[in-house]
N, C-alpha and C positions, 0 to 999 in steps of 0.2 A: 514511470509512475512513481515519485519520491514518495507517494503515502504510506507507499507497501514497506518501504527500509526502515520505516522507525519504530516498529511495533507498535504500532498507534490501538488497534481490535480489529474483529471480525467485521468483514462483509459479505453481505450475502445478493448476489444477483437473480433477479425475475425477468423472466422473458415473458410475450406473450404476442396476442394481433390487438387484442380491447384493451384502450384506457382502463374502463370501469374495472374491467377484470385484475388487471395489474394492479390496480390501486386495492383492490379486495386480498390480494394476495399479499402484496407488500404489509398488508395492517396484519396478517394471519402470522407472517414471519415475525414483523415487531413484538407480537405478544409472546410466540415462541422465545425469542432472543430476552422478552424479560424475566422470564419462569428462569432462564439459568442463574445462576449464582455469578458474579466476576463478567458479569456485562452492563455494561450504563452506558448511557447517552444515547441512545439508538433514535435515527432517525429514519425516513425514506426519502428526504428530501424535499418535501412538497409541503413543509406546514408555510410556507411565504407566500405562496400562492393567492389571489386577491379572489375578492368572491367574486361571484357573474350571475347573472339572471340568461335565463335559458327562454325565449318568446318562442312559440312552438305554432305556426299558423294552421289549421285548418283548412287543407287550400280546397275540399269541396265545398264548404262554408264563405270561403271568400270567392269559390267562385259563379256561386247562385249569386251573389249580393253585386257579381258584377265587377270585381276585383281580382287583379294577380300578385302574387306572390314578391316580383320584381317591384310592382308598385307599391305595395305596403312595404320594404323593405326605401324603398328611395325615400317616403314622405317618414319611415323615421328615423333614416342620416341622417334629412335635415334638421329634424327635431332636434338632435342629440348633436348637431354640430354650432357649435355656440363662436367658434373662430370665425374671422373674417379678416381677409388677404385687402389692408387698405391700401396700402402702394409698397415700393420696394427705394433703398435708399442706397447710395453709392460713394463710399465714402474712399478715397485715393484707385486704388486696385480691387477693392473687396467692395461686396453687393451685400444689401441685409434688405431682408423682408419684411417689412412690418404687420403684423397682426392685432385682431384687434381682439379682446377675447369678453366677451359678454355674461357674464354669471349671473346675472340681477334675473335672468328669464330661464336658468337651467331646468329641465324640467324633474320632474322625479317618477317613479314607477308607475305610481297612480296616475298622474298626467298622461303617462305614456298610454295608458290601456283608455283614455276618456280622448283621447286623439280623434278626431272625425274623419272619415274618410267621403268625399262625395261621388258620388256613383249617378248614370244617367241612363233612365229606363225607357219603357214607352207605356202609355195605359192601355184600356184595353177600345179609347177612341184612337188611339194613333196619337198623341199627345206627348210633347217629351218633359219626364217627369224627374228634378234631383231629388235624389235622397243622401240622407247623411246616417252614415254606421260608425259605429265607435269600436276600437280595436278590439273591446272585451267579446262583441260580439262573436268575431270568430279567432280568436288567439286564446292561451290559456300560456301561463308564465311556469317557473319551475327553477328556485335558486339552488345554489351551489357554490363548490371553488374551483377555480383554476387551476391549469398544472403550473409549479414555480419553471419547472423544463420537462423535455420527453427526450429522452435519449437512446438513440438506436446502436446496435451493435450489430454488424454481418445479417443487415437489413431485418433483424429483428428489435420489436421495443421492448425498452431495460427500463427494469426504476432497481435502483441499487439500496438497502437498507444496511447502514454503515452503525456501527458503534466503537466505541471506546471498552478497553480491557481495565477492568481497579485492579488497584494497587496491591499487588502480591496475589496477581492471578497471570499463568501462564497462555497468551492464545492460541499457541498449537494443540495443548491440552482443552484448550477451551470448544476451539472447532473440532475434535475428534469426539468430544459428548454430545455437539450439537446436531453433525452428520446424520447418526441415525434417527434421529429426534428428526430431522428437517427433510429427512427420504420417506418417515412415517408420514408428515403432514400431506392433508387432502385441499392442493388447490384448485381455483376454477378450471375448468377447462381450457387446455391450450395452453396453459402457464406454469411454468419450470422454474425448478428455482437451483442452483448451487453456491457452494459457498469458495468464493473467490479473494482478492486484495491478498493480503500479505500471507495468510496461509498460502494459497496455491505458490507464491512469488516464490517461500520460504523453501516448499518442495522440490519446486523448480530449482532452487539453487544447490539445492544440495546435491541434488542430483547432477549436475554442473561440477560441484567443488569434488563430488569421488573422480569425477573424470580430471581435472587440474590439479590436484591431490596428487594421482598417480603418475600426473607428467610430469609435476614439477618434481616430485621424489625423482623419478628417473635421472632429468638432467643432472638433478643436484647430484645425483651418482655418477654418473658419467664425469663430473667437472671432478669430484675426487680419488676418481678413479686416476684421472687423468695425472693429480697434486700426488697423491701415494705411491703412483705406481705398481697398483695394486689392486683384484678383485676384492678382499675380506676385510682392509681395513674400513674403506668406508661403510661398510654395514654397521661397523660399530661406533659411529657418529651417527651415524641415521636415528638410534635409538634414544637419543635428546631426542627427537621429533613428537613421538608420545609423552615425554616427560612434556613438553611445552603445550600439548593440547591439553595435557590431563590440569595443567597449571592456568590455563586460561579458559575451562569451567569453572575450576572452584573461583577463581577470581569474581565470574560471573554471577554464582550463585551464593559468597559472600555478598556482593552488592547488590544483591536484588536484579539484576538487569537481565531480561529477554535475547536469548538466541534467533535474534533478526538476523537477516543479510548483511549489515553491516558487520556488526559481529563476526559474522562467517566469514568477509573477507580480513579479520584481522589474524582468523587462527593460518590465513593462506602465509602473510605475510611475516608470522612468527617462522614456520616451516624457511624461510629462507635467511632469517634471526640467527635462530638459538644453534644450529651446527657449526657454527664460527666457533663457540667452544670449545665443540669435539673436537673439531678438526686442529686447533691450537692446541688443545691436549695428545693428541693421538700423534703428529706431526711430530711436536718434541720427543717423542718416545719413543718413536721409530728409529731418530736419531741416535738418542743414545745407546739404543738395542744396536745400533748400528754400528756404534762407536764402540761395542764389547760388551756393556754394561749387561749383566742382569735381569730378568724382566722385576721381579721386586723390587730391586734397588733405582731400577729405570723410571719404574712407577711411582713411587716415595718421591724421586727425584723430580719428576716433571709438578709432583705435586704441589710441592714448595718453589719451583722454579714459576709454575704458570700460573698459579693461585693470583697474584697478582693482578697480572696483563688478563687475565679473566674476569674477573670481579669489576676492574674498570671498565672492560669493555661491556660487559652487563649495564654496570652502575649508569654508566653514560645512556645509554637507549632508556633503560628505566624512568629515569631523573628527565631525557628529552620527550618522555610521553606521559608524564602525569599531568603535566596540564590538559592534553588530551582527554584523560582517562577525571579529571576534575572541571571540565567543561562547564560553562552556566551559560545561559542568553537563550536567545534565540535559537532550534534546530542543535542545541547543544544532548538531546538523547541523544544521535546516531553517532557522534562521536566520541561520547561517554563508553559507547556500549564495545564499540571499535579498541579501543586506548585501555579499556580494563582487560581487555582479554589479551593483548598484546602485553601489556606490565603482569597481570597472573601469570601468563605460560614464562615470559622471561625469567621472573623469579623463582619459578618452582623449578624449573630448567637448570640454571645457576645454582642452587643450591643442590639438586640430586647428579647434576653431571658431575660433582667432585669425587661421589660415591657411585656412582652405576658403571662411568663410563671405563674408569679402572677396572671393576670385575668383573665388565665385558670383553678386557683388553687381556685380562690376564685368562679369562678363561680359552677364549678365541685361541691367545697363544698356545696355555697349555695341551690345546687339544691339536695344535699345527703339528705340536713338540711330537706329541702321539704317534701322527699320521706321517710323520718324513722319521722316526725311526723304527717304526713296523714294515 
């Protein structure tokens, strides 16, 4: 369901057994959804729906008068069928039907109800007598509108009332003031309502992303583990990882743009981003620590040695996602929303891994110093 990823607003779904009733419920929910603040456009779906007249027969009425219900029903098909099938034409391989379509004699509503109907009785000599009854006599009419559609869900029927979030309104914030507001409201009988589309998606994701969150940390540990040689150092690349989310909210909340699912998959794909740095800082250091050097001197050193080959490797992702993150057209929110959170985390990243990731490197160390000479 693509509506759910682009933070489009709230929907809320109605269950129930009755048209009538869902359609009473759904209009209870739309006036709810307008009392909030940061909700517009609401619809239920059904304002396209064409009108209908409702003919309602009285079948004890038609059937003193000598009439059944299948009969009045066939003489006003025909009334109301103004087509006529005049022959069929065959033109190479393909057949067309020609039609003939009569307007000049369509009838209208009033016509309908002064329709005759004739019926044939007996007197009370044995005599057979016609009579003629006009529809009004035993029918009574009743307009209205149609449904635009009727949509069922796990054999129950749905009418879904959707709206749009304005502009500089958050809809997770939106659907948790609406929640208890829409658990107080008193529908017809039979009729449920919760609120679904992009909040439930959003929950659902997240709930999702702590589970792929935690695995993909692991691997990622594991593969440094494997590059180091080592339990402790990758712990201290890992911690870009929160520099890079903490940098791809503000991004977010700089530009105005909602924490959708698309979003969410961009902080996944920072997470496998921004430890390229660490691990180019940390790698070299090991080295030189390796090489005799110092940890100070080691540190200063990779400083000036990696500043570099860091900064470019940033520059280049940054620079290859802002067109991303500056989208226009068509469907260009969910990619906006995606591309700013990956350019926030990259740059906040980049800029505090110069500074954190050293006084993680030296602390770490100096407490290794501690524990292998006690």
């Amino acid at each position: 369901d693509m509506s759910a990823l682009s933070g489009s607003g709230i929907e809320v779904d109605i269950y129930g057994r009755e048209l009538d009733d869902l359609t009473a419920a759904s209009q209870q929910v739309m006036d709810l959804l307008n009392s909030v603040d940061g909700i517009e456009n609401i619809s239920n779906g059904q304002e396209a729906g064409d009108e209908e007249v409702h003919i309602v027969i009285n079948k004890d009425k038609a059937m003193r008068l000598g009439l059944t219900v299948a009969q009045v029903y066939q003489q006003i098909a025909a009334k109301l069928s103004t087509n006529t099938t005049a022959t069929t034409l065959k033109v190479g391989s393909e057949t067309y039907t020609v039609t003939i379509v009569d307007k000049t004699d369509a009838p209208n509503l009033n016509d309908l109800f002064q329709m005759e109907f004739t019926t044939t009785t007996t007197d009370d000599d044995g005599n057979t007598v016609n009579e003629t009854h006009t529809l009004a006599e035993f029918a009574s009419r009743t307009n209205g509108n149609a449904y635009a559609s009727i949509a069922r869900e796990n054999g129950s029927r749905k009418i879904s009332v959707t709206s749009e979030t304005a502009e500089g309104y958050n809809t997770t914030l939106l659907s948790r003031e609406l929640e208890p507001k829409l658990a107080a409201l008193t529908l017809p009988d039979g009729c449920t309502a919760e609120i679904a589309g992009e909040t439930t998606q959003v929950t659902e994701m997240i709930q999702q992303m702590v589970k792929m969150i935690a695995l993909a940390l692991l691997f990622v540990y594991f593969v440094m583990v494997a590059q180091f040689q080592s339990l402790l150092s990758p712990f201290i690349v890992l911690f870009t990882v929160p520099l890079a989310f903490t940098g791809g909210l503000i991004g977010l909340l700089v530009t105005g743009q909602q924490l959708t699912m698309i979003s969410l998959m961009g902080f996944i794909v920072l997470m496998g981003t921004v430890v390229n740095n660490g691990i180019v800082f940390v790698d070299y250091a090991n080295q030189l620590r390796m090489g005799g050097m110092e940890r100070r001197a080691a540190l200063i050193a990779t400083g000036k040695t990696r500043m570099r080959p860091i900064l470019m490797t940033s520059a280049s992702t940054i620079l290859g996602l802002i067109p991303l993150a500056f989208a226009t057209g068509e469907g260009c929110n969910q990619r906006i929303a995606m591309g700013t959170a990956v350019v926030g985390g990259m740059l906040i990243s980049t800029l505090l891994t110069m500074y954190i990731v050293p006084a993680i490197y030296s602390y770490v160390s100096t407490n290794r110093s501690k524990l292998k000479t006690e």
